[in-house]
C-alpha positions in Angstrom: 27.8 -42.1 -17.0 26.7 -44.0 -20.8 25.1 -41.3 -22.8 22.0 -42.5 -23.7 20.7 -42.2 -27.6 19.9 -38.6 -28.6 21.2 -37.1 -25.5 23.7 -34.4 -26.0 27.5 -34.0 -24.7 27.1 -33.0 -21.1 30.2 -30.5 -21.2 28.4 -29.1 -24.1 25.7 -28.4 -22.6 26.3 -27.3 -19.4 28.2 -24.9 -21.3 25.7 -23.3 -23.7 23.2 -23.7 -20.5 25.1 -22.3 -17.8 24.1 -24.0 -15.1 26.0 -22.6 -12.5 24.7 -19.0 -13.7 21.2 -20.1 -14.3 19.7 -21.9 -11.1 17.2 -20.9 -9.3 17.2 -19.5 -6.0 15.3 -20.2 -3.8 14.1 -16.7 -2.0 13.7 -16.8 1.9 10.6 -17.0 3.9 10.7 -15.9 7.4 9.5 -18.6 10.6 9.7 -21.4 8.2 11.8 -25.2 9.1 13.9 -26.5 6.5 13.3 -26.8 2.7 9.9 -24.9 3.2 11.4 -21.9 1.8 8.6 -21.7 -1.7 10.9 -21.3 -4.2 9.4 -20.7 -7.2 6.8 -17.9 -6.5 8.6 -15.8 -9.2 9.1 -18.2 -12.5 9.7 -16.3 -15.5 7.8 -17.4 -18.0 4.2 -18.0 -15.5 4.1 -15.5 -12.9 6.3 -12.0 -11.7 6.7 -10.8 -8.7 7.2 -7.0 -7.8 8.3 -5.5 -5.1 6.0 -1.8 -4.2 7.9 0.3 -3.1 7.0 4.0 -2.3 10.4 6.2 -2.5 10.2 9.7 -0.8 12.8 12.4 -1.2 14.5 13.0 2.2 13.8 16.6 3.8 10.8 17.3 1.4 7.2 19.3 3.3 5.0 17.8 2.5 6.7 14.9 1.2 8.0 14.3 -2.3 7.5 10.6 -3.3 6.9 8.1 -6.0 5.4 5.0 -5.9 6.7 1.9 -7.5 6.7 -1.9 -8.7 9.9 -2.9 -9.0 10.5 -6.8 -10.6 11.7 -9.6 -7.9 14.1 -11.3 -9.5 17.0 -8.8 -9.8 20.5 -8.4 -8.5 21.1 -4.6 -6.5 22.8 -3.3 -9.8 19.5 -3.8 -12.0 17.6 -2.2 -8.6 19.6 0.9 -9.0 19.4 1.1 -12.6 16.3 0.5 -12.6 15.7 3.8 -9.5 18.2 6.2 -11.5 15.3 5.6 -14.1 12.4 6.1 -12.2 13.9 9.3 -9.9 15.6 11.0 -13.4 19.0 10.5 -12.4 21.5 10.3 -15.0 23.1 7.0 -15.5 26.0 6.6 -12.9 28.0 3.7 -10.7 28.4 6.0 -8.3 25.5 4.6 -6.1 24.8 3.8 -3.0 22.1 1.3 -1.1 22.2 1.7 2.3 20.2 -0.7 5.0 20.8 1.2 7.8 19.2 -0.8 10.5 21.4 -4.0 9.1 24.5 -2.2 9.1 25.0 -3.2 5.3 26.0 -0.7 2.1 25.9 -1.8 -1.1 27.0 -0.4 -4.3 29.1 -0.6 -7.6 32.7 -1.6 -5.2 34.9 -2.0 -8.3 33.9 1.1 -9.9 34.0 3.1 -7.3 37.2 1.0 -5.6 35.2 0.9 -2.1 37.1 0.4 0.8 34.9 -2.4 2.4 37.2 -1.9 5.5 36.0 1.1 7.1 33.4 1.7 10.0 31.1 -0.5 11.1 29.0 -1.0 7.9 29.3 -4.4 5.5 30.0 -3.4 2.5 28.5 -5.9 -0.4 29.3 -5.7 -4.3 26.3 -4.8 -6.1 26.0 -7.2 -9.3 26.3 -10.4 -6.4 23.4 -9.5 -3.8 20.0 -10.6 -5.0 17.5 -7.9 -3.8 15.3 -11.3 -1.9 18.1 -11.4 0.4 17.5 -8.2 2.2 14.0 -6.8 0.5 12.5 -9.7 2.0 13.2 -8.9 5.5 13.7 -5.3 5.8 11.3 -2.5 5.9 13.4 0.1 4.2 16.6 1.7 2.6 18.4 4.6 1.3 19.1 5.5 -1.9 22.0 7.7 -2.9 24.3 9.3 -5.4 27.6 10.5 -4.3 27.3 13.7 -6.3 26.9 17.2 -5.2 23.6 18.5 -4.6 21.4 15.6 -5.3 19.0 14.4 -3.3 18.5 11.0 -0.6 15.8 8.9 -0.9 13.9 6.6 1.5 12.7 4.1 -0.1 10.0 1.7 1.9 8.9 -1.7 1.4 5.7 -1.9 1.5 4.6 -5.2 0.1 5.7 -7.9 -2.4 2.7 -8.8 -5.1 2.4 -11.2 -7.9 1.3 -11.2 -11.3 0.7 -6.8 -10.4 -2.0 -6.1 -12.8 -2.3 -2.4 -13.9 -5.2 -0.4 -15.8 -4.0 1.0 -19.2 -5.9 2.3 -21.6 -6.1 -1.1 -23.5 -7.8 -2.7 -20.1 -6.2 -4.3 -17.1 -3.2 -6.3 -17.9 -0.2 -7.9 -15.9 2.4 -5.8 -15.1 5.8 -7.1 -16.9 8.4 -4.3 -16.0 9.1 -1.5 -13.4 6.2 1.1 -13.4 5.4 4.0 -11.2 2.1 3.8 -9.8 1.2 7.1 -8.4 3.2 10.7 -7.3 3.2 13.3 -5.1 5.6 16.2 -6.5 5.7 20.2 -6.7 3.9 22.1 -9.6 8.1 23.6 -10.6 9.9 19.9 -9.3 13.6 20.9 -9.5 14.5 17.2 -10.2 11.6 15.7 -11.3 10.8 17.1 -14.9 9.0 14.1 -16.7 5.6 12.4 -16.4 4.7 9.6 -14.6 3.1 8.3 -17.8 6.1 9.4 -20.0 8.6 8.0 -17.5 5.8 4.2 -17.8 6.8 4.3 -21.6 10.6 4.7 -21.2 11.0 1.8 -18.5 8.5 -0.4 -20.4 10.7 -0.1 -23.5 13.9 -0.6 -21.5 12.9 -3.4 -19.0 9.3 -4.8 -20.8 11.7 -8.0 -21.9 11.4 -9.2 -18.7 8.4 -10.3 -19.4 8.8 -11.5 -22.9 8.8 -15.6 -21.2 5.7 -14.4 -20.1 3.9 -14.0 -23.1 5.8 -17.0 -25.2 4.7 -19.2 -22.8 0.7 -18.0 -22.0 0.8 -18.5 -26.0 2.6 -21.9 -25.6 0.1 -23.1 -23.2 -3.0 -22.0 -24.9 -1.8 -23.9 -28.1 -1.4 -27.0 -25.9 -5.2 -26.2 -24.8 -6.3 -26.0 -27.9 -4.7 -29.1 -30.1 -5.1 -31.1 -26.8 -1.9 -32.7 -27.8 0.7 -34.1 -26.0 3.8 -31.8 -26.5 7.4 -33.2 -27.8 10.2 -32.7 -24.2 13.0 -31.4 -24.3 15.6 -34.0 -25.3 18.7 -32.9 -23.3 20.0 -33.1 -20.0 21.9 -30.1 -17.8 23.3 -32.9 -15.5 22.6 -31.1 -12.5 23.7 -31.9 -9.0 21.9 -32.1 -5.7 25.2 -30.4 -4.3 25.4 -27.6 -6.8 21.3 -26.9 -6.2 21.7 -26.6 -2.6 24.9 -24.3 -3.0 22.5 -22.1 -4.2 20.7 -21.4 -1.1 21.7 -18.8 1.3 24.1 -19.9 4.2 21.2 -19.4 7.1 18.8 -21.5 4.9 20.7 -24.3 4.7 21.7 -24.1 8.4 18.1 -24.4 8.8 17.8 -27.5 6.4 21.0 -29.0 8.7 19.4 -28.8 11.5 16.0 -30.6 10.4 18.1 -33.4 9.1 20.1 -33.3 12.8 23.6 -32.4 10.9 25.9 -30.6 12.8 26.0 -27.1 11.0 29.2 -25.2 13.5 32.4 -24.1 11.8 30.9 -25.5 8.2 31.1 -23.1 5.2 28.3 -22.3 2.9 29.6 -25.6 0.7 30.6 -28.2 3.2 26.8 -27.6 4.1 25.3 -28.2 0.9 27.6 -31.3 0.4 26.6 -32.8 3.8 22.5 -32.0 3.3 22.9 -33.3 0.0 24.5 -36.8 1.0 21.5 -36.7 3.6 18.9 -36.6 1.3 20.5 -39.2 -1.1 20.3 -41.3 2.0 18.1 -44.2 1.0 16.5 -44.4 4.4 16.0 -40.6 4.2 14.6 -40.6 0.7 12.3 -43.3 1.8 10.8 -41.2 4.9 10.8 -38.1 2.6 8.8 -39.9 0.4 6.1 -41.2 2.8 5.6 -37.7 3.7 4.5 -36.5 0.4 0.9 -37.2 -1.1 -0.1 -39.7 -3.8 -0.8 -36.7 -6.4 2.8 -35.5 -5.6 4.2 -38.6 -6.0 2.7 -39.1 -9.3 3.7 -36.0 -10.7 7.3 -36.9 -9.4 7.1 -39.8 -11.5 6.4 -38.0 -14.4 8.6 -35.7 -13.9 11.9 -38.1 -13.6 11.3 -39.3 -17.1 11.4 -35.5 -18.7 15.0 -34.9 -18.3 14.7 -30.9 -18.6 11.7 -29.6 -19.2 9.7 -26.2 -19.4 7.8 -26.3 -15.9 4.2 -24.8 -15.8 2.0 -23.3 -12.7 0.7 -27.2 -12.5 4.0 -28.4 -12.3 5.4 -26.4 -9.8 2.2 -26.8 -7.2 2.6 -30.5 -7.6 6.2 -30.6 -7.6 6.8 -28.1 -4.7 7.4 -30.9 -2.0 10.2 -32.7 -3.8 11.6 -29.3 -4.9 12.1 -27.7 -1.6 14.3 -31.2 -0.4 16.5 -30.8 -3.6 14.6 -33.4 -5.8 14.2 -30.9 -8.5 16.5 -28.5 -9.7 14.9 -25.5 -10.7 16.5 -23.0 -13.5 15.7 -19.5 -14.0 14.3 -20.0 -17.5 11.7 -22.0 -16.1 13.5 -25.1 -16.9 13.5 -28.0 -14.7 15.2 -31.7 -14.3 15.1 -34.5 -11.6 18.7 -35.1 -11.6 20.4 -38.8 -12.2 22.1 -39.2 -8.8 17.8 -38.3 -7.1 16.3 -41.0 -10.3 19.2 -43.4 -9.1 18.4 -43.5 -5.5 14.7 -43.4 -5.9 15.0 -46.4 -8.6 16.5 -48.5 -5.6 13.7 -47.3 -2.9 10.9 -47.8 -5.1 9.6 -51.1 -4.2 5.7 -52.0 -4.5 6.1 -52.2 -0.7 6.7 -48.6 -0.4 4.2 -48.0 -3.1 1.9 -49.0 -1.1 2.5 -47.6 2.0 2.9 -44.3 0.4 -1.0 -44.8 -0.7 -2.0 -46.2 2.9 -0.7 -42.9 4.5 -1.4 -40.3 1.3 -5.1 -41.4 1.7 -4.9 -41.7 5.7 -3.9 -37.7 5.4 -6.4 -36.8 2.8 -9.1 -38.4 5.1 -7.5 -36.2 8.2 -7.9 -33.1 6.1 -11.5 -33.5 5.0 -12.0 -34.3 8.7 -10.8 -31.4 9.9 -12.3 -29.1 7.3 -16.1 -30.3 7.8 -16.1 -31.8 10.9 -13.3 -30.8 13.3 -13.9 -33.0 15.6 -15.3 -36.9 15.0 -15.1 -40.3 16.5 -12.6 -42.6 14.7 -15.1 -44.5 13.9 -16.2 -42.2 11.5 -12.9 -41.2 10.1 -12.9 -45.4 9.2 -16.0 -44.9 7.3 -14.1 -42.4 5.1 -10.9 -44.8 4.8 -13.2 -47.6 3.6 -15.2 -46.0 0.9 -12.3 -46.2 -1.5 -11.5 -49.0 -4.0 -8.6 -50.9 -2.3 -8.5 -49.4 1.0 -11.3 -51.8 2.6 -9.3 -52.8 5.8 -10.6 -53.7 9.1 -10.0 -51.4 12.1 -7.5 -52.7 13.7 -5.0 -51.9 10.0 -6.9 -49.2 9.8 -5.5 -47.9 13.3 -1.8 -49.0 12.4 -1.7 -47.3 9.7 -2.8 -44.1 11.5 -0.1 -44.3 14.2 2.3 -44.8 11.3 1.7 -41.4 10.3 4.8 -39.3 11.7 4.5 -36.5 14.4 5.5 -33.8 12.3 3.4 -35.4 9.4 0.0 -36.0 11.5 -2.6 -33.0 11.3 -4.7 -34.2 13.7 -4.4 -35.5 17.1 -6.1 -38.8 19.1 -8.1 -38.1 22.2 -9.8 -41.0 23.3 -12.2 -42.8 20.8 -12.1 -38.9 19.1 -10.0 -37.5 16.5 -9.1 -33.8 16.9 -7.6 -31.5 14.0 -4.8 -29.8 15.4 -6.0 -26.1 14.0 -8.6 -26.2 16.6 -6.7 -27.2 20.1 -6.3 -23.7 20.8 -8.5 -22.4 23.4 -10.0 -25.7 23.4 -11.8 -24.5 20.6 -13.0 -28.5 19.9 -15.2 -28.2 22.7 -17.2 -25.2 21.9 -17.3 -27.0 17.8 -18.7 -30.4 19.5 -21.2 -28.7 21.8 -23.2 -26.5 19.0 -22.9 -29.4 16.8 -24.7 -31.6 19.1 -26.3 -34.9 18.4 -26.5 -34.0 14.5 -25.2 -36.6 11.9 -21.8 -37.2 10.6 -21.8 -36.1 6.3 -19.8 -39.2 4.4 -18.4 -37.5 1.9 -17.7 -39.2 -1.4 -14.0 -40.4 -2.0 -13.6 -37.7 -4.9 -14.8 -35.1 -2.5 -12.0 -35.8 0.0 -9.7 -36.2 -2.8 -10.3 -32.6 -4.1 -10.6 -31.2 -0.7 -7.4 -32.6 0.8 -5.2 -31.0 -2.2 -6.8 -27.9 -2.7 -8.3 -26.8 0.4 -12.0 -26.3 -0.5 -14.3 -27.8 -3.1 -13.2 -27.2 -6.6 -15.6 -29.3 -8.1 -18.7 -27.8 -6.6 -21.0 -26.0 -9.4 -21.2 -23.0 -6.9 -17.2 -22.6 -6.3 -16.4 -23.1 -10.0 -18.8 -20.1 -11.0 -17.3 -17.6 -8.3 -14.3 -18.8 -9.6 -15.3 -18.1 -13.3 -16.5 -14.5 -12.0 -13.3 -13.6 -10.3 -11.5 -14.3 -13.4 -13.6 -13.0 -16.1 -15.5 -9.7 -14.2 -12.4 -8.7 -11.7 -9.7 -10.1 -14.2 -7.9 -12.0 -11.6 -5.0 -14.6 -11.5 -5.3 -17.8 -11.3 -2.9 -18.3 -8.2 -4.9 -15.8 -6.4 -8.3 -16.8 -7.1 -7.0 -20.0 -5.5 -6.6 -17.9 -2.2 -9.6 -16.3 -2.3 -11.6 -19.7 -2.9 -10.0 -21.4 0.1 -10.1 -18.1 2.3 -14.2 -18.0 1.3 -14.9 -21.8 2.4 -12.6 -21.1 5.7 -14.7 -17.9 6.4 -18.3 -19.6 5.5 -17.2 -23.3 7.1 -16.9 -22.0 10.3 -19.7 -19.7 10.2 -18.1 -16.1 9.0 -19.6 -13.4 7.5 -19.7 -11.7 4.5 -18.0 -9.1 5.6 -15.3 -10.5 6.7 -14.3 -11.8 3.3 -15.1 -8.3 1.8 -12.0 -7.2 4.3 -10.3 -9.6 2.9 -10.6 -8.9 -0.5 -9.5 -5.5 0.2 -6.6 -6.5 2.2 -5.7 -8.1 -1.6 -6.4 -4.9 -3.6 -9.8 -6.2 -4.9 -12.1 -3.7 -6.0 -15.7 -3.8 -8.0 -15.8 -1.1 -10.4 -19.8 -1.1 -10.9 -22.8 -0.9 -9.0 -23.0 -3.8 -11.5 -20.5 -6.2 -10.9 -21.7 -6.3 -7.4 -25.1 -6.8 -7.8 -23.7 -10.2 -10.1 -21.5 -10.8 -7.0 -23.9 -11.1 -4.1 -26.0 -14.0 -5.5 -23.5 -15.7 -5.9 -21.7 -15.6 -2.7 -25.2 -16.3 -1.5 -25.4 -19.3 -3.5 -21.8 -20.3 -2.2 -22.7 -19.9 1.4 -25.1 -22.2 0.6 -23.5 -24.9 -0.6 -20.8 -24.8 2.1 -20.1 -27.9 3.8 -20.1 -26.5 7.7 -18.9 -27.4 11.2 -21.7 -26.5 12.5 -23.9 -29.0 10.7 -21.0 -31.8 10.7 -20.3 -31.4 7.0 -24.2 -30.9 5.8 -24.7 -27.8 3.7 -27.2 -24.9 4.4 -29.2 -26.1 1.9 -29.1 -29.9 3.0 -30.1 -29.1 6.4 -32.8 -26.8 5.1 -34.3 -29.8 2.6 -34.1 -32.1 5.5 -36.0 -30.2 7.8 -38.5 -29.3 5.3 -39.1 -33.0 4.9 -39.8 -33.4 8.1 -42.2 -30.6 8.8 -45.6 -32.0 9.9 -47.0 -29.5 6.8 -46.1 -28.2 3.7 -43.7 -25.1 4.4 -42.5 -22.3 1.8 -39.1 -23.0 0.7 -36.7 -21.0 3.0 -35.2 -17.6 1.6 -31.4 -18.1 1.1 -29.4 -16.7 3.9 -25.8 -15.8 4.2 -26.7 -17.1 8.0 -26.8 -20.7 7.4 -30.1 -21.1 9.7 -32.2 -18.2 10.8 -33.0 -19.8 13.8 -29.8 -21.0 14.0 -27.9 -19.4 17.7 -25.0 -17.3 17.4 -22.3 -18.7 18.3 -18.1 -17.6 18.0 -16.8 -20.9 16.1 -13.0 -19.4 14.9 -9.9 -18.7 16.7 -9.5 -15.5 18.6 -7.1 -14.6 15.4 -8.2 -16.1 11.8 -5.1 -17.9 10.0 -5.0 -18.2 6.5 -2.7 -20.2 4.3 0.3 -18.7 4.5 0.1 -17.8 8.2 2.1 -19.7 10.7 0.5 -22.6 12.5 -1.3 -22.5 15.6 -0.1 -25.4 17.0 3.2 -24.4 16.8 4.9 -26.5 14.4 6.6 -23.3 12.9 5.4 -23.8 9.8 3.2 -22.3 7.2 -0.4 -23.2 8.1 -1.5 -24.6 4.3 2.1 -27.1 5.2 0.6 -28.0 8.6 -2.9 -28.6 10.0 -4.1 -26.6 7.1 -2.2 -28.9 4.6 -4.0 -29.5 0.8 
């Protein structure tokens, strides 16, 4: 390959880079197809995630335990330092992690020269097993020493959390490095001496460098805020392979990718697999189908991305980029670095005709009109669904293109479904729960959204725009001090609960499901107008898109005589009949599909 001007000597730089050490892998997600596997959830330098673990002290009445965060992105040697630290153990490599139900032990092999042939246990080397490969799926272990007279612990997973935010006395912050979060222990421990809070201070000055990224690049983003100026990139290259990327994935997540691609997987290592998927997805035909999958926002940021060469990813970045990332597109470093590589740019160069341009826009903004049908109407003629595809500059065609490009949409790809002259979102087919949407709806009106509204509904989920949204949002960051990321949750969670007619309450259980908690009398008397005011301003199945407050104005309007304003409600109508509009069991992003697909709901019918 000609080195271009200014680019550095590849061997170089792989060198000082370490590529091979440095790539990001990708961590595994459970009932998931291929590629969906949501790699960067832990990015040093944006967000952290933690492990909680609480870790009881076998044989203890009543029980001895600690409870703890323990960073995600750690190999099973840094998990056991890091637990001789928090359980007062003296540094040792005589360790042992044992998954019992798994049948796996792992530990420090060459230090304590393991035999990895005996019984019926696998025995794995410590410093080469990620803790993702087994914390992910398991619901406990056993930790050991192999010296006299010390305690076992039990040590159970009880959830994974990101961006942990913990109360010190400077305030809430995030959490940056393993901490103990509460105890249980004897008045005279024999093994515990130390406070919880002395023990805090000790691992935050060992460990709190993991989250050094995260603080150099909050500032570095703030600064970008604040000059509004376009940032110099990063002028080398880590010429990184779509083979090498893929190697980094765990043998049963590429057999997963091989069989979405229809590769046969039998008798293939770990890297005959990665070299076949990866000549797969450099397949021009592939690339081109891969492509006409992904939406017009994702495409763009693609774009952008291929003329970087390695640059420092942010939270935007990642969202936008996820699609192309989980088929191997983007190669992912842990230092938060990123690159398209040549051999992706190369291919995509060739496809990119203004022929598949536009067909990539035809089906994009075919989707996006699917999602906003779905969301605020479940249920509508086609004809309706047309009205939505017109109203944008450049996408005025008659019906019969309009219905070609429809059926163009692949199976896999298509959210919705065709039943007669009627288009159906596919969240809603189970227990024909269409039918009970279209009878309570009635004869009412069909809302035409604007083309921006669509646009901002079908890629995040809910309105971001609105005035109401936007100040719940503003309250959930600056009164309860949450994440970004998670506020995003919450938002799309709320319109899901109010569009289909929930109740307060039932977000409220959500919330707590998420750790949320009001700390005033105060902060809740703030928060209930303003969920009122969001209710409100809900676009709803029920009224076929209309808000509360629309429908209420309406009707007032046509009242033979002046009526008093109605009282807001958090029922949208109070003479409104009750009626069950959601699924026997709610689904929420990051469930798995109703319809079956096997894939996360926000990647299927409830796709932004």
């Amino acid at each position: 390959m000609t080195k271009k001007h200014g680019q550095k000597d590849s061997v170089d730089c792989q060198h000082v880079c370490g590529f091979e050490d440095t790539i990001m892998k990708p961590e595994r997600i459970k009932s998931v197809p291929a590629f969906m596997f949501y790699k960067h959830k832990h990015i040093k330098g944006e967000h952290m995630e933690f492990y909680q673990l609480k870790i009881t002290r076998k044989g203890t009445k009543p029980p001895i335990w600690r409870r703890c965060l323990i960073p995600a992105d750690i190999n099973f040697e840094k998990l056991a330092e890091m637990l001789q630290d928090i359980l007062e153990y003296q540094s040792t490599d005589l360790y042992e992690i044992e998954f019992f139900q798994k049948k796996v032990r792992i530990s420090n092999l060459t230090a304590q020269r393991a035999d990895t042939a005996k019984g019926n246990y696998e025995y794995l080397e410590a410093k080469d097993t990620k803790t993702s490969e087994l914390l992910d799926t398991e619901a406990w272990f056993t930790f050991r020493v192999k010296e006299a007279d010390l305690p076992e612990y039990r040590a159970d997973i009880e959830k994974k959390v990101e961006d942990a935010e913990i109360k010190t006395s400077d305030g809430v912050k995030k959490a940056s490095a393993p901490i103990i979060l509460k105890e249980t222990k004897s008045p005279n421990d024999d093994f515990w001496s130390k406070e919880s809070e002395e023990i805090n201070t000790l691992l935050n000055k060992k460990y709190g460098v993991l989250g050094l990224a995260d603080v150099i690049a909050k500032k570095i983003t703030e600064m970008e805020l604040e000059s509004g100026a376009e940032q110099p990139e990063v002028s080398f290259t880590r010429n990184p392979k779509v083979k090498d990327y893929l190697n980094s994935y765990n043998k049963e997540d590429l057999v997963e990718s091989a069989k979405e691609l229809e590769i046969p997987y039998e008798g293939l290592s770990k890297e005959e697999l990665a070299e076949q998927i990866a000549a797969k997805v450099l397949d021009p035909e592939v690339m081109k189908s891969i492509f006409l999958q992904a939406d017009e926002w994702e495409i763009d940021a693609f774009d952008h991305a291929s003329t970087r060469k390695c640059f420092l990813a942010t939270h935007k970045d990642w969202k936008e980029l996820e699609w192309f990332s989980n088929k191997g597109y983007i190669v992912a470093y842990s230092d938060n670095h990123a690159e398209v590589p040549q051999e992706v740019i190369a291919v995509y160069n060739q496809i990119n005709t203004p022929e598949l341009q536009e067909k990539c826009r035809q089906l994009s903004w075919m989707r996006s009109c699917q999602s906003m049908m779905g969301l605020i109407y479940a249920i509508a003629p086609l004809k309706i669904v047309y009205r939505m595809y017109r109203k944008r500059d450049g996408f005025r065609v008659n019906y019969e293109k309009f219905m070609e490009i429809l059926n163009e949409l692949s199976e896999k790809d298509d959210i919705c479904i065709i039943k007669g002259d009627k288009m159906i979102w596919k969240a809603v087919l189970q227990d024909n729960l269409y039918e009970k949407i279209e009878e309570f709806q009635g004869d009412r009106d069909f809302y035409i959204p604007t083309v921006e509204e669509t646009l901002d509904y079908a890629k995040h989920g809910y309105p971001s725009q609105d005035v109401s949204y936007r100040k719940l949002a503003s309250f959930l960051r600056d009164e309860l001090h949450i994440s970004e990321e998670k506020i995003e949750e919450l938002l799309y969670i709320v319109y899901k609960e109010f569009s289909m007619d929930g109740m307060l309450s039932d977000i409220m259980e959500e919330f707590k499901k998420r750790d949320i908690v009001f700390d005033s009398d105060r902060q809740m008397e703030r928060f209930a107008p303003i969920m009122m005011e969001v209710n409100n301003n809900t676009r709803m199945l029920d009224f076929r898109g209309y808000t509360p407050n629309e429908v209420s104005r309406a009707e007032q309007a046509a009242a033979p005589a002046p009526v008093a304003p109605a009282m807001p409600s958090f029922v949208p109508m109070a003479n409104t009949p009750t009626v069950n509009m959601q699924p026997k069991k709610k689904v929420y992003p990051n469930d798995p599909c109703p319809c079956g697909s096997g894939k996360k709901y926000k990647k299927c019918c409830g796709r932004n």
